[in-house]
KOLVEXFI-629316 format. One record per residue (C-alpha): x, y, z; residue number from 0; residue in three letters. Coordinates in Angstrom, 3 decimals. Each point is the difference from the previous one (the first is absolute). Layout:
        px        py        pz    k    r
         X         Y         Z  NUM  ALA
...
END
This chain:
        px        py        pz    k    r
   113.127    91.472    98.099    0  UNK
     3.534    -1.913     0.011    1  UNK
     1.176    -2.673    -2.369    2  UNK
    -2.049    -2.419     0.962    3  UNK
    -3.346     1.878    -1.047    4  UNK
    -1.826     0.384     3.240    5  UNK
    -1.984     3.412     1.262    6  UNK
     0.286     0.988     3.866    7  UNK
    -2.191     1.971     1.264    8  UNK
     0.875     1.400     3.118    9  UNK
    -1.898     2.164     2.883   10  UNK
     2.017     2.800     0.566   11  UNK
    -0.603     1.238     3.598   12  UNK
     0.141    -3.598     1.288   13  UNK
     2.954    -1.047    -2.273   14  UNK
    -2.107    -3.310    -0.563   15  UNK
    -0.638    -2.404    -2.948   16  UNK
    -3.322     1.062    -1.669   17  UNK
    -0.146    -2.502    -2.846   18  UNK
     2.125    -1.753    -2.738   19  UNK
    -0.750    -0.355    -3.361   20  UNK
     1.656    -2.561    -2.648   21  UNK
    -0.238     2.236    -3.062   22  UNK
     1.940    -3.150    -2.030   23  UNK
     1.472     2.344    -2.627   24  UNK
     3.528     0.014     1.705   25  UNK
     1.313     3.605     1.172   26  UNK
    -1.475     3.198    -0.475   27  UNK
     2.008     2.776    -1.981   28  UNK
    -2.008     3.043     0.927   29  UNK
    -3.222     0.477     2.784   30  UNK
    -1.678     2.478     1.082   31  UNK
    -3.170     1.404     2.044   32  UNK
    -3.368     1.142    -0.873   33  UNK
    -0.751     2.381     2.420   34  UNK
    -3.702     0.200    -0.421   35  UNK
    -0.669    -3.799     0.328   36  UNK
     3.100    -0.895     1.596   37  UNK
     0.582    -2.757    -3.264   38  UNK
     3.301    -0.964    -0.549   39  UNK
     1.370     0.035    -3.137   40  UNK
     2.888    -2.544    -1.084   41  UNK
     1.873     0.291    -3.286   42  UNK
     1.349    -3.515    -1.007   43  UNK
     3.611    -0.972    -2.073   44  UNK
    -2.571    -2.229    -2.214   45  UNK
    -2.161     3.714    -0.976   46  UNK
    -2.625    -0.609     1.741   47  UNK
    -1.654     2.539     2.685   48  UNK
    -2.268    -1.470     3.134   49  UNK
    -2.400     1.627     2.685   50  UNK
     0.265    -1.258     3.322   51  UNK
    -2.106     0.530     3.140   52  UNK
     0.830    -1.364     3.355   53  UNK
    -3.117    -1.607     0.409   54  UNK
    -0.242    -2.264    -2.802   55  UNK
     2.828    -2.668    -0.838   56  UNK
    -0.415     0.358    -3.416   57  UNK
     0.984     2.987    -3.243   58  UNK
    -3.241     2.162    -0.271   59  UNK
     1.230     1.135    -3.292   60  UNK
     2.545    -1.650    -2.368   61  UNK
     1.087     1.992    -3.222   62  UNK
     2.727    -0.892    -2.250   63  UNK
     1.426     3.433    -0.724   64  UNK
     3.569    -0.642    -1.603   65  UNK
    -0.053    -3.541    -2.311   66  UNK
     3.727    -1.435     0.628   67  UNK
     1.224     3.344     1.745   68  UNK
     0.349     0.810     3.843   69  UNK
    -2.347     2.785     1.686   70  UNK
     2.617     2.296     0.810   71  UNK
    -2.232     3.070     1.841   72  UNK
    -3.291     0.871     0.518   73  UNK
    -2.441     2.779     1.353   74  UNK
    -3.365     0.218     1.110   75  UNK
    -2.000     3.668    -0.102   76  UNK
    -0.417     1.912     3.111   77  UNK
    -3.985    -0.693    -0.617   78  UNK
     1.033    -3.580     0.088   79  UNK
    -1.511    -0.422    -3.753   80  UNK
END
């Protein structure tokens, strides 16, 4: 996710487009990868976190984890819990 707040997905044997997403919370400050579901994780500058999955075009999950504070890092457990 750049600047402008939008989530490629990419295939990566092909090298082709996938999908695109519009999160419209601006750029993402941390991401990362749930290896069990392959969800993606982003970690907003407004402290909010958001699951994404390349099939639908909209958050599965929003949370508000940090009022008025950046998400700086995140993890997610090996079990994917």
């Amino acid at each position: 996710i750049g600047r402008t707040g939008y989530l490629k997905y990419h295939d990566t044997s092909t090298g082709e487009l996938v999908s695109t997403h519009r999160t419209k919370m601006g750029p993402c400050s941390v991401m990362a990868q749930n290896k069990s579901n392959a969800v993606i994780h982003c970690g907003h500058t407004n402290g909010t976190v958001t699951l994404w999955s390349p099939a639908n075009s909209e958050y599965l999950v929003k949370m508000l984890c940090h009022k008025g504070a950046p998400v700086q890092s995140m993890a997610i457990d090996k079990s994917g819990f």
